[in-house]
N, C-alpha and C positions, 0 to 999 in steps of 0.2 A: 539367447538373450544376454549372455551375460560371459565377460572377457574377463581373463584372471590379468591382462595385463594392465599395469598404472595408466589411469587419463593424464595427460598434460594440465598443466594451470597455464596461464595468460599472465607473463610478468614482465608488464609493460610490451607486451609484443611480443615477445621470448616466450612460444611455447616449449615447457621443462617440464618432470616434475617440482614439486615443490617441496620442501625442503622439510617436513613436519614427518608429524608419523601417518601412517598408511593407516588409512578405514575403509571400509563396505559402506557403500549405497545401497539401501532396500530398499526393495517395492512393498508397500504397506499392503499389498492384499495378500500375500504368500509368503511376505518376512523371507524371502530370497535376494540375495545379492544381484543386484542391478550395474553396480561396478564398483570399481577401487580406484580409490587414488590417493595419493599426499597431501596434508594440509600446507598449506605455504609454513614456512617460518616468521619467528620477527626478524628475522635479517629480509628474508624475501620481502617483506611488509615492506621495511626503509628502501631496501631497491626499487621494488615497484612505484613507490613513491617518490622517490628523488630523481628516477629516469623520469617519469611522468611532467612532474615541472621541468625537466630539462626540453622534454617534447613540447611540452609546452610552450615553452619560451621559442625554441626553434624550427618544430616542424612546418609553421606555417599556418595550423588551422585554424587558430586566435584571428590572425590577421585578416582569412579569405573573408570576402565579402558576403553577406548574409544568404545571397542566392547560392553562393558556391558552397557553401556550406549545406545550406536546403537541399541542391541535388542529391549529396549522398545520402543523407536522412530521407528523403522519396526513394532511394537505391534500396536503404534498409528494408522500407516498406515492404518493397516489388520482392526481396529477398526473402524476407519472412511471409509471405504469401505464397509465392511457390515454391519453399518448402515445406507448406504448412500441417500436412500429414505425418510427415515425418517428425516435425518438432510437436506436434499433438500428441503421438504415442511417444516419444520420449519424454513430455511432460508426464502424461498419465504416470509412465514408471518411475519418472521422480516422486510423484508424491500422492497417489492413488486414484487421484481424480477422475468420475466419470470420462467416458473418452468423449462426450458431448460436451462437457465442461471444458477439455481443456483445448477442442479446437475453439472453441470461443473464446476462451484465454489467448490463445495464439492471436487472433483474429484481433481480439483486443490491441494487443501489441503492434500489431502491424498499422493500425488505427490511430493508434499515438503515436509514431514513428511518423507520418503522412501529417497528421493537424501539426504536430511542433514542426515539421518542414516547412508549411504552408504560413505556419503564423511565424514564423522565421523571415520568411520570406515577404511578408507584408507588416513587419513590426515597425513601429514610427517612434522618433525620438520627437524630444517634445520642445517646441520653441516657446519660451514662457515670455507674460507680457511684461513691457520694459518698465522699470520703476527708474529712469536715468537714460545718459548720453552713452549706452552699450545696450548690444544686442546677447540675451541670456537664453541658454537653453538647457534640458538636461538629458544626460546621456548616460550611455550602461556600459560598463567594460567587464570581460569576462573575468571569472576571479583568479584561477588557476588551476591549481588540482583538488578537487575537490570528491568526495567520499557517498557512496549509494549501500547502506547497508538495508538487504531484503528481508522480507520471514519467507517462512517456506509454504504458506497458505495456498499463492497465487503467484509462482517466481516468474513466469515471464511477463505476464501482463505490471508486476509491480516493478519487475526491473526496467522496464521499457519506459512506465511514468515516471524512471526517473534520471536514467540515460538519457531517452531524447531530450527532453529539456535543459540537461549541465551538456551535451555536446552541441544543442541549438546554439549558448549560447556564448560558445569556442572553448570550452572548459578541458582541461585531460581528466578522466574519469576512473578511481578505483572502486571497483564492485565488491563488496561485499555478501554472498548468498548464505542464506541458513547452513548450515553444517551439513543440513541432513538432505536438502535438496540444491545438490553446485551444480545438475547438469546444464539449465536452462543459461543461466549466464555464461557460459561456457560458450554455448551455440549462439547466443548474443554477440559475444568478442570474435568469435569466427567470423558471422557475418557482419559485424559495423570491418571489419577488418578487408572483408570479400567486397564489399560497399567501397570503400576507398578514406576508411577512417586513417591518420596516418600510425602508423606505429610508436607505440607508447603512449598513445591520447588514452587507448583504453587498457585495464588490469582488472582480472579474476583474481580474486584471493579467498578460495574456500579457507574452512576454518574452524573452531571453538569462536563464537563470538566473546564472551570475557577473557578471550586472549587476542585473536585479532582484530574483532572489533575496536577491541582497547586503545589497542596501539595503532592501530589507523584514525581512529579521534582523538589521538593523543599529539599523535606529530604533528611538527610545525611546521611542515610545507601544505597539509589539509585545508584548505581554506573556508570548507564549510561540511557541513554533514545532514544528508537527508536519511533518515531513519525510520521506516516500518516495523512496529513489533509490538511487546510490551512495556507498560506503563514503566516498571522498575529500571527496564536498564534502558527505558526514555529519558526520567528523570537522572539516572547514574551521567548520560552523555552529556543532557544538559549542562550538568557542575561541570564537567571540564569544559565544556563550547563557554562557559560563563568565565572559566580563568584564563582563557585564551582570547576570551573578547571575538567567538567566533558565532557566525549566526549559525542557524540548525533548522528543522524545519522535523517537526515528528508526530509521527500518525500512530497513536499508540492504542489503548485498551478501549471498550465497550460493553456497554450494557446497555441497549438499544430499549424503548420501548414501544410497541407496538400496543394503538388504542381504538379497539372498534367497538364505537357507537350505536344507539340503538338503531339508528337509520340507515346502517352500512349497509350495501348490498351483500347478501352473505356469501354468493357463490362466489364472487371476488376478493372478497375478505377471506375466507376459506383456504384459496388456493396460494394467496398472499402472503397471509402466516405463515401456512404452511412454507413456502420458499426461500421468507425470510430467514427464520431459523434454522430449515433442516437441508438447501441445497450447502454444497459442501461439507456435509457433513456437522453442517456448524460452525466447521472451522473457520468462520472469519469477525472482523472487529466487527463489520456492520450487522452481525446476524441481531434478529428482534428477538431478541432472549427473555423481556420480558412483557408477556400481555396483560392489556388490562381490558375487558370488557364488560361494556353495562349490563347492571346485573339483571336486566329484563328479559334479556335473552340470552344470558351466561349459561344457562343449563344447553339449552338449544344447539349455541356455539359448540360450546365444547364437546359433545356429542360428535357432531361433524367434524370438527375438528382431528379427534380421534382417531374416528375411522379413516380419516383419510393420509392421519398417520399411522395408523398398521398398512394400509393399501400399499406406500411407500417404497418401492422395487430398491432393495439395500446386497448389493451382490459386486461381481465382476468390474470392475470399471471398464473393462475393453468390451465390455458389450455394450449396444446400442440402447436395449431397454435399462439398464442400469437408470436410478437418480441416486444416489446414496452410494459412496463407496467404501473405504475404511477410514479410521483416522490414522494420521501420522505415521505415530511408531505405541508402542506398547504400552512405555513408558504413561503417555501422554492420554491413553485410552484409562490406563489404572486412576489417573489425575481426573479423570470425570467423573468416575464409580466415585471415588471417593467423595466428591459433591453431593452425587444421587445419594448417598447414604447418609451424608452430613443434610440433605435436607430431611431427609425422612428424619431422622433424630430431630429436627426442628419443629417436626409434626403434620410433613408434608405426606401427601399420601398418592401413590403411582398411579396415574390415570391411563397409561401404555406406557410402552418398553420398560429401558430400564434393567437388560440382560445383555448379553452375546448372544446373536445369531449363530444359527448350528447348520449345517448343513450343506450341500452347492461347495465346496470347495471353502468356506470361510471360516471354518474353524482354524485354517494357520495365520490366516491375517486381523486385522486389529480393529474388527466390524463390531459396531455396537447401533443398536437400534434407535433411533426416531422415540423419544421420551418426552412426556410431559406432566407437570410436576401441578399437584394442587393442593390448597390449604394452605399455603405460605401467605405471611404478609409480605409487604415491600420491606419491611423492616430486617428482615431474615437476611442469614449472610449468602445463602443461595439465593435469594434477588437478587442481591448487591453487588458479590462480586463474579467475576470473568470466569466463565466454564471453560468458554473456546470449543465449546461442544456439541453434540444434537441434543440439548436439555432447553426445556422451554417450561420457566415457571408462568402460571395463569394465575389472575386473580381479578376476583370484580367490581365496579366503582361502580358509588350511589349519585356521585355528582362530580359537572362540568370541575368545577375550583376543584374535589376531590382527588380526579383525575390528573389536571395536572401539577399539585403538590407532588402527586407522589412519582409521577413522569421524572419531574426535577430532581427529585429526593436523589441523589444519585453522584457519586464522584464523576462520573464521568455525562459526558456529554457529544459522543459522537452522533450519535443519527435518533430517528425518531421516525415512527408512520403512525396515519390517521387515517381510517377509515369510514365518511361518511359522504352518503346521497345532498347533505346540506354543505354549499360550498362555502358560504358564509363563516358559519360553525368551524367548519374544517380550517379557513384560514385561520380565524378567531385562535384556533387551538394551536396550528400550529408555527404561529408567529409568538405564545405565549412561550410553547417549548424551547429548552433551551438542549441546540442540539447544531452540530455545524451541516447536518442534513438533514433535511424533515421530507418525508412520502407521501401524499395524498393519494389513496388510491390506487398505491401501488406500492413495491417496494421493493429493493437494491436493484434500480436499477443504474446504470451509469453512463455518464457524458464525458469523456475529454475533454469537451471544449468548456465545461461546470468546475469552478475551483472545488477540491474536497478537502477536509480535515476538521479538527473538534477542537471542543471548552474543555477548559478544567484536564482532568486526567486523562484524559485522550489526547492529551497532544497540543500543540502553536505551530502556526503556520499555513501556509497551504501547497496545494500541489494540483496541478489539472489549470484547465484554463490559457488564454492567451498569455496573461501574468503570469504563469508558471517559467517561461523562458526567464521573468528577472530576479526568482530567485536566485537564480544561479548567476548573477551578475549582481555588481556592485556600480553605485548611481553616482555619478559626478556632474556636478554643475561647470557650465563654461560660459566666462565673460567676455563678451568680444565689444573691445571700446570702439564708442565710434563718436568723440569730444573732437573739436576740434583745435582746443588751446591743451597746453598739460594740466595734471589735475592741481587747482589751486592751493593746497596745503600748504605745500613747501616755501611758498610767496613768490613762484617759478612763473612770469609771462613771458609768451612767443616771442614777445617784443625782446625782453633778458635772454631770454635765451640765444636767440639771434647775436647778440652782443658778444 
């Protein structure tokens, strides 16, 4: 499994080491070394970046025509499909992920690679109507070099939403991945490379992100930055994208709420929370972290609920039956407990989990159990703020307006689900919510071809979608006269002029 010798980085094409200090990769279920390798430097950063615009400018791929481009993006596809076993158990060991989860991560990728080829390839500029003796339209050019910094939740699938789209739309791309999971871009830049990307369009630059995140949105050949992560150093990127006059696009923190009604079907609702919350371990921004259920059948719910999170198979990620694998790194595990004990001091009281599993092999990795938290208000700071965990605080509403004050009550605003048999209702509820995704009757699931992103503290912008190609480009208007005298200002006729 594991090679004492350095991975290469991707800088600008120039696979090297990189120029920082040397770390271990672990695999979060046995905290054993998965590989090593060197962080880039800041000297690396400005190279990778200044060859990058140089590529840009010269290799060609700005210019090819939008099918020619398409092809290699369907190449990537066809690439990350059949390798797709392989880049699934190499996911799994970056970041612990069920090995079910992250061939459907895989799968993902390869998915968004294929729609932004296709909407690449049938995207229309816009011929707008003439106000005047000229024909106007408007059109998108790509920007340049522009910046994808990932988390380490979901690195190939979130590296790929956000690859494909800055290379669809002729961009040179530097990548930025969590520190703690670089292998997936890695295998990215291999194959857009294998694919027939040209050399220097694309850059890996593992790292400390407030060191090289820094200085990759700091410099001024960057022309834009898309960002997955936390709300903090969402807002920290913002301030500089704002003194640089640079756009940004960031997908940041959550506190999701999930609202099942008295009329919700329970078997589905059941299985639904359940998912929301606790696949990944929790680990992601859309998990529904906090429930709210009528309180008519609040005992009932939560009851099932329960059991079906102790039921909850929390082990191995390389095994088939696994759903639940570890979280992260240690660190990060300590970062939950610490919540679960600050809500209890709140006056919340443990309804399940809430420890470390023992046993199977999991006492060396960073496995904590499927927890749900009850007695809090929404008021509490464990409602409020971001676990990033398998914690799930419950609580129950006496009414429709009740429920959704306290849905809103919330800095953030990424996503939201409803669960009820009344479709009416359900809409009613959740056109009130304010959320850049809302579930009926189901929940995280995802579209590429669906713009995603949040209100308020989650983030501006979007990503996904056909519009997701013009983020990454920049919109110019073009005048094409079609007068037949010159334009009369100057007191200039055909006639004079002739003369």
């Amino acid at each position: 499994m594991f090679s004492s010798e350095l991975l290469p980085v991707n800088i600008a094409g120039e696979w090297r080491l990189g120029g920082g200090d040397a770390y271990e990769s672990l695999y979060p279920a046995t905290a054993e070394p998965i590989a090593r390798l060197n962080a880039v430097s800041l000297a690396d950063v400005d190279e990778a970046i200044t060859r990058a615009h140089h590529a840009f400018l010269t290799s060609g791929w700005a210019q090819k025509l939008p099918h020619e481009r398409a092809a290699v993006l369907h190449r990537v596809a066809q690439l990350i499909r059949e390798q797709g076993e392989t880049l699934a158990q190499k996911q799994r060991l970056d970041n612990g992920k069920p090995i079910n989860e992250t061939r459907a991560l895989v799968a993902s990728a390869a998915g968004t690679f294929q729609f932004f080829a296709a909407a690449l390839e049938t995207l229309e500029e816009t011929i707008t109507p003439s106000r005047g003796p000229f024909v106007t339209m408007s059109v998108h050019e790509p920007m340049g070099v522009v910046a994808a910094i990932t988390p380490w939740n979901s690195p190939i699938a979130s590296e790929a939403q956000k690859l494909a789209p800055a290379l669809a739309a002729g961009n040179a791309v530097v990548l930025k991945p969590a520190e703690v999971t670089p292998l997936m871009a890695l295998e990215l830049a291999r194959i857009c490379e294998e694919a027939g990307v040209p050399k220097g369009i694309v850059s890996v630059l593992p790292g400390k992100g407030s060191v090289i995140g820094d200085a990759i949105t700091k410099h001024p050949l960057v022309k834009r930055v898309s960002f997955t992560g936390g709300t903090t150093t969402g807002k920290h990127i913002a301030h500089i994208a704002a003194d640089k006059m640079m756009p940004v696009s960031l997908e940041l923190g959550g506190k999701s709420a999930t609202m099942v009604l008295e009329d919700a079907d329970l078997d589905h609702a059941v299985s639904g929370v359940l998912y929301g919350i606790f696949s990944s371990s929790g680990e992601s921004c859309i998990a529904g972290s906090r429930l709210f259920v009528a309180r008519s059948i609040y005992d009932e719910f939560l009851t099932r609920l329960a059991e079906g999170a102790n039921a909850l198979r929390v082990g191995d990620p390389a095994s088939e039956q696994t759903q639940m694998g570890p979280l992260i790194t240690a660190k990060h595990r300590e970062g939950i407990e610490r919540y679960v004990a600050l809500g209890v001091s709140e006056g919340a009281h443990i309804r399940t989990g809430g420890v470390r599993p023992h046993g199977d092999g999991r006492d060396k990795g960073y496995f904590y159990t499927p927890t749900i938290l009850e007695g809090l208000t929404n008021s509490a700071r464990t409602a409020q703020e971001e676990i990033f965990g398998p914690v799930l605080v419950a609580m129950p509403f006496d009414s429709e307006e009740a429920l959704i004050e306290q849905a809103n009550d919330s800095i953030y605003a990424l996503a939201a689900g409803v669960w009820s048999r009344d479709f009416k209702r359900a809409w009613r509820i959740g056109r009130a919510v304010q959320a850049g995704t809302v579930w009926v009757n189901t929940y995280k699931q995802f579209s590429v071809s669906t713009p995603f992103g949040g209100w308020r503290d989650s983030g501006l912008g979007r990503e996904k979608g056909r519009e997701g190609i013009f983020q990454y480009m920049e919109q110019k208007s073009m005048y094409w006269g079609t007068n037949d005298e010159p334009l009369p200002w100057a007191g200039v006729t055909h006639r004079a002029w002739s003369n």
